[in-house]
C-alpha angles and dihedrals in degrees: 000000000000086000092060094045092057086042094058089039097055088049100050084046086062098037092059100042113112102232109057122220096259092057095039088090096055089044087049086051085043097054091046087051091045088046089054106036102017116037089076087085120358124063101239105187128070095257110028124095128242116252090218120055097211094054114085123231106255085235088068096041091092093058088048107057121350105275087241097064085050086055099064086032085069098056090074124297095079087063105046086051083045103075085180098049117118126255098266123113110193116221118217092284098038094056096039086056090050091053092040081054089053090048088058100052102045123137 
């Protein structure tokens, strides 16, 4: 019995998460990218807090501009308006795993 309710438990855990399976493993790739080019200066998890004052938590963004206008941002013009920025340009996957990362960590 106890089997079956954990069971069910587990199941209805992964049914209301916001980011579904099949996008956990873009959200996995989008949190790497976010570690290595982002963390600098953003907070990047739910509960951290960003280095920089002036760059929003990834968990806000979203608040902030509609994530699909971040998508296409990504691919180039946020960084030219962004002197700070690192040196990374994200190609089409790449951006499409940071905002499904997002996704994954909203209020």
């Amino acid at each position: 019995m106890k089997a079956k309710q954990l069971a069910l438990g587990i199941a209805l855990a992964l049914a209301s998460s916001p980011v579904g399976a099949g996008d956990s493993e873009s959200a996995f790739r989008g949190r790497r990218i976010a570690e290595a080019n982002c963390a600098d200066c953003h907070a990047i998890a739910q509960f951290d807090v960003s280095a920089n004052p002036k760059a929003p938590a990834f968990r806000d963004i979203g608040k902030l501009r509609p994530l699909e206008a971040l998508r296409r941002d990504l691919r180039g013009a946020l960084f030219l308006r962004h002197a700070v920025m690192p040196d990374f340009e994200p190609d089409a996957t790449q951006a499409d795993d940071l905002v499904t990362y997002m996704k994954s960590i909203q209020d």
